[in-house]
N, C-alpha and C positions, 0 to 999 in steps of 0.2 A: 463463640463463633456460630452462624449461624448454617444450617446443611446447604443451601442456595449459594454462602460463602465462602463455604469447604469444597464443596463441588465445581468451583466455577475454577478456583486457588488448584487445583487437581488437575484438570482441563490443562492450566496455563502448562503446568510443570511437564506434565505428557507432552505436550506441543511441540514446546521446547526442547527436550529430551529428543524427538524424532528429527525435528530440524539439524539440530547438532551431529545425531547419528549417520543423516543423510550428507550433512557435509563433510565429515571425517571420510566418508566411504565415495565421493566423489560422485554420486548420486545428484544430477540436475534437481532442484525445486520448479514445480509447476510442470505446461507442457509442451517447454521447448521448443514452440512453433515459432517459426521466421517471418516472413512479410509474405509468403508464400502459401503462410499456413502448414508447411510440414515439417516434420518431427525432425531434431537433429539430435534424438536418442539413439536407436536400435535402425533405422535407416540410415546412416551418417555415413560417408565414404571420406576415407582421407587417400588423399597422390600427395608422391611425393616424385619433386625434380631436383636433377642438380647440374651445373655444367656454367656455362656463359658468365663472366662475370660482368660483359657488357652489357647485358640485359639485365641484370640484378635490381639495378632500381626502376623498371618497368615493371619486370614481374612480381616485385613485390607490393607494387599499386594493384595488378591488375589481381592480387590473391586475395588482396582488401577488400574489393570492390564487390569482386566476385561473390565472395563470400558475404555479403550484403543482399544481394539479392537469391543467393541460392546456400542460405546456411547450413545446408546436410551435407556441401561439398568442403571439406576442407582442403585447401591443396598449400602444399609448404615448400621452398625454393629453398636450395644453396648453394652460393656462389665458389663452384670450386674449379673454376677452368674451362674452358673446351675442352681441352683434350681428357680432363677427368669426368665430364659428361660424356662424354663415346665412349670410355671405356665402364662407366655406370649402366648405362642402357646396352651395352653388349653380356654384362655382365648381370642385366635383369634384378640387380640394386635397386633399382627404383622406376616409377611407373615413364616417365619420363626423362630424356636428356636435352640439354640446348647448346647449341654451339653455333659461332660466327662462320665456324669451314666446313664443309658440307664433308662427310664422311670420305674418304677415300676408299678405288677400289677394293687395296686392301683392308682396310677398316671395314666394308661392308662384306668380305668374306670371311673375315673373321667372327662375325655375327650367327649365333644361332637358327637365328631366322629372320624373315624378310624384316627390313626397316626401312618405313616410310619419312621422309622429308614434310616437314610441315614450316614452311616460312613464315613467320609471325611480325615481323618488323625491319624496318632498315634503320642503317646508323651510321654515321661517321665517325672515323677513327682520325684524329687530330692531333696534331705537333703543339703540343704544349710547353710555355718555358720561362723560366724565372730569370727574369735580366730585369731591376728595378728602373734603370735607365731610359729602357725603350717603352714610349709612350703608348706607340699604334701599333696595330698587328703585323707583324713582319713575313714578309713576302718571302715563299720559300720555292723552288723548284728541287724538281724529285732526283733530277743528280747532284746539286748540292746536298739536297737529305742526306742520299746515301754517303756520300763521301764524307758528310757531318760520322754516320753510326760505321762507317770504314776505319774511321780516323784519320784521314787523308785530311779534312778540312779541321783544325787543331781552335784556332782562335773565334773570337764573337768578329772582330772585324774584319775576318779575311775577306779580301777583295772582290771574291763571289759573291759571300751575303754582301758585302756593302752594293756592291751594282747591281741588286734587285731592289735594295732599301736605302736610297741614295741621302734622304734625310733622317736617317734612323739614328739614336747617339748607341750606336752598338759600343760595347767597353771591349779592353785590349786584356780580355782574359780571357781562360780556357776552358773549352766547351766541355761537359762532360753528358754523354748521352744516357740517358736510364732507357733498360730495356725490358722485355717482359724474361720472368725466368723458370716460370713454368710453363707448360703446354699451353698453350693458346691461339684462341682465336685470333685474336685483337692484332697478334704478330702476324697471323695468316696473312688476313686482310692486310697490314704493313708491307709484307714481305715479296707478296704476289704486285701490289702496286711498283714497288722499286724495282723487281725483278724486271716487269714489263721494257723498262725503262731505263735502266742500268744493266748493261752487257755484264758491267765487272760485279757488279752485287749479284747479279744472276751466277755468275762462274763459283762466287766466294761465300756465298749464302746462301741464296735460292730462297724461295716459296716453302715456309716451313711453320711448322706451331713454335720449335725450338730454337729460333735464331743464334747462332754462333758468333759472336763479335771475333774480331782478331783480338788475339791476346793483349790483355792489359788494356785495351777499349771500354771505355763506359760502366756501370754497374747495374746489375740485374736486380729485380724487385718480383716480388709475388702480386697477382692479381692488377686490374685497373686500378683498386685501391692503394696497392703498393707501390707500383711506377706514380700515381698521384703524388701519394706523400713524401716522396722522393723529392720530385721537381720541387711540389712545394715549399719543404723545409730545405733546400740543397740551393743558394745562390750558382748561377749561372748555369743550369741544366736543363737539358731538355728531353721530351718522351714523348711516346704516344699513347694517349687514351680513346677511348668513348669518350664523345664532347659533354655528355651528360655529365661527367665527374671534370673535366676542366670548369663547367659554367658553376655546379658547386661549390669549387673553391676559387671562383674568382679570380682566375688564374685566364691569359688570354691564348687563344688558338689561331694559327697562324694561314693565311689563304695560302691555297696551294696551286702551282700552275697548271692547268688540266692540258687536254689531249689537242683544246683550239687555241694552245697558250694564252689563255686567260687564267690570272690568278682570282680564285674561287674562293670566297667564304665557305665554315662548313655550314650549314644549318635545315631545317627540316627541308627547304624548297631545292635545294642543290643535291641534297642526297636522291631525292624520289625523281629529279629530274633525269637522274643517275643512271635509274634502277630503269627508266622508262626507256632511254638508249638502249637496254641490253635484250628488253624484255621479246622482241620480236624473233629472238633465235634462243630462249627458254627451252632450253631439254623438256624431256619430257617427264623426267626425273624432279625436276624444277633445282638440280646442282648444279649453281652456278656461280660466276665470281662478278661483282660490277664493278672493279676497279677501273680506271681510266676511261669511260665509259665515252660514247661519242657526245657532244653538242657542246658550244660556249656558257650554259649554265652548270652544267654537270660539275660535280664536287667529285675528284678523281680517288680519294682513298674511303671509299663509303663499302660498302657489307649488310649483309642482309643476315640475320640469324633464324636459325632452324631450333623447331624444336622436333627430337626425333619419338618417332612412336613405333609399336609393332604391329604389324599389318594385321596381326590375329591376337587377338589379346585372351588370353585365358580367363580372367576374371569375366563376365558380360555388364556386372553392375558397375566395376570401376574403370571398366572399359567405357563405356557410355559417358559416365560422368567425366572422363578426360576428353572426349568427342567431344561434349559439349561444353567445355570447359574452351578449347582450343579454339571453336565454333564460335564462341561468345570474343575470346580474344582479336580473330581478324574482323570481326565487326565490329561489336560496339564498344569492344577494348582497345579500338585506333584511336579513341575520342581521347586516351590518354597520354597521348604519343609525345606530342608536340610542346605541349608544357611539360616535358621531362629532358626534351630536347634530342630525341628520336624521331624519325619520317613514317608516316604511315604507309602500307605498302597498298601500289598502284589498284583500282580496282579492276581492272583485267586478272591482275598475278589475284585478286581474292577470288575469281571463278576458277582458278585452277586449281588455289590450295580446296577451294568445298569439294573439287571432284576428288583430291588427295584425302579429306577427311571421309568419305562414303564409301570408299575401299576399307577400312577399318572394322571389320567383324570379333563374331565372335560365337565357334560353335557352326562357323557359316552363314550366322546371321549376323546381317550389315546393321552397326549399331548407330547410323543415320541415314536416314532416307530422303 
């Protein structure tokens, strides 16, 4: 062998030896520059959210996306509720919470410290339902609803539904309603629509994340997911989701009659038209509810989700990087909206969340300007 092919045979086996070193020890190869050109070694900030499960498959696009063009940010979602997102973020678990019901007062005193509302999206929450008979979307009004999840309305063709779905082939079997059965948003939003609208569901339920059926009513499921797979695999039942998980399993969502007795498809242009009835008397807080909302297009069970932040953020670097994380979201992360089957929120309500994002320091210094 010759020293030129001893030396080179050396070379390789060192090489290799470091490579392998570097990978055991979780050590990046090369220099980890993004499209940005910055390092997502020893600069790298990771956020972490959790809460919404109706937002789950938005914001798991928009951590993709995100993360495409600003790779030193990592940020990671998990769908565990509303009501386990507010009490995540009060309990400073995590950088972030999202939830469809805007904090209540007590919810916000029980908070550490101040917590700002950040609106990121709107959504409709839709009557979804397995009846293999019925072809077209079936016409529902919101006292039938309720008296559907009361128990009062028992069969598929009681007389009610049939005289709003007069050629519908509804079957003469028993309805069973799926509910949500953890803390939830998705129920808020539900719960506050009926109430509106229902004396008796208001007296026997009310506006809640935890909805109470009367005994022996319906069955409960965890998550959008869970009331989903419910309906799904459960011949003759019905629930309510995010339309985004009805349109992925193919499953149909039913119009509903709104406030100018039109019955309403749900879809992106009936929710925002929704949002835009309410938007003229927006607290200043920006908590607020757009159920039944005024105008003939308005989609009456629609919701806007929050994502919650704190007003003074301890950290200044993962502070910033959730600012502009969130920053990036009501802009160029509405382009995601609509093919998820979510409504972008109105551009009015985006001048109000950027002055909600600019309150956001740290140290006292505002970590956008």
């Amino acid at each position: 062998m010759t020293t030129n092919s001893f030396t080179s045979r050396c070379r390789i086996v060192l090489i290799t030896a470091a490579l392998v070193a570097a990978a055991c020890s979780g050590q990046r190869i090369g220099n980890g520059s993004g499209s940005n050109g910055s390092s997502s070694g020893g600069g790298s900030v990771s956020l972490q959210g959790s809460g919404s499960t109706f937002v789950k498959p938005l914001m798991d696009k928009w951590t993709s996306e995100y993360g495409k063009i600003q790779p030193t940010i990592r940020a990671d979602y998990q769908s565990t509720g509303s009501g386990a997102g507010i009490k995540a973020i009060q309990g400073q678990t995590v950088d972030f919470g999202a939830t469809d019901a805007a904090m209540t007062e007590d919810e916000i005193k029980q908070s550490s410290a101040e917590i700002i509302h950040i609106p990121v999206v709107l959504g409709a929450v839709v009557l979804t339902y397995n009846l293999e008979s019925v072809k077209e979307p079936l016409r529902l009004s919101p006292e039938v609803i309720a008296d559907i999840f009361l128990g009062k309305i028992k069969k598929w063709d009681d007389p009610r539904i049939k005289a709003d779905n007069p050629t519908a082939a509804l079957p003469s079997t028993d309805i069973t309603p799926v509910y949500r059965s953890d803390g939830s948003g998705t129920s808020d939003v539900f719960t506050d629509f009926l109430s509106k609208l229902s004396p008796e569901w208001k007296e026997r339920v009310g506006r809640t994340k935890n909805p109470q059926l009367p005994q022996g009513v319906g069955m409960g499921a965890k998550g959008n997911e869970g009331v989903m797979g419910q309906v799904k695999q459960t011949p003759n039942t019905i629930g309510y989701v995010e339309l985004t998980f009805a349109r992925a399993n193919n499953l149909p969502a039913a119009l509903i009659k709104n406030s100018a007795g039109t019955f309403v498809e749900p879809n992106p242009d009936t929710v925002t038209s929704a949002a835009a009835g309410i938007l003229a008397n927006a607290p200043e807080d920006l908590r607020m509810q757009i159920t039944n909302a005024p105008g003939a297009n308005s989609y009456p069970i629609a919701g806007m989700v929050y994502a919650l932040i704190y007003k003074e953020q301890k950290d200044a670097a993962k502070g910033k990087a959730l600012v502009d994380f969130l920053w990036w979201a009501i802009h160029d992360g509405q382009s995601f909206t609509k093919d998820l089957h979510y409504s972008p929120i109105p551009a009015e309500l985006v001048q109000k969340v950027e002055g909600k994002l600019k309150l956001v320091a740290s140290g006292g210094k505002q970590l956008r300007q």
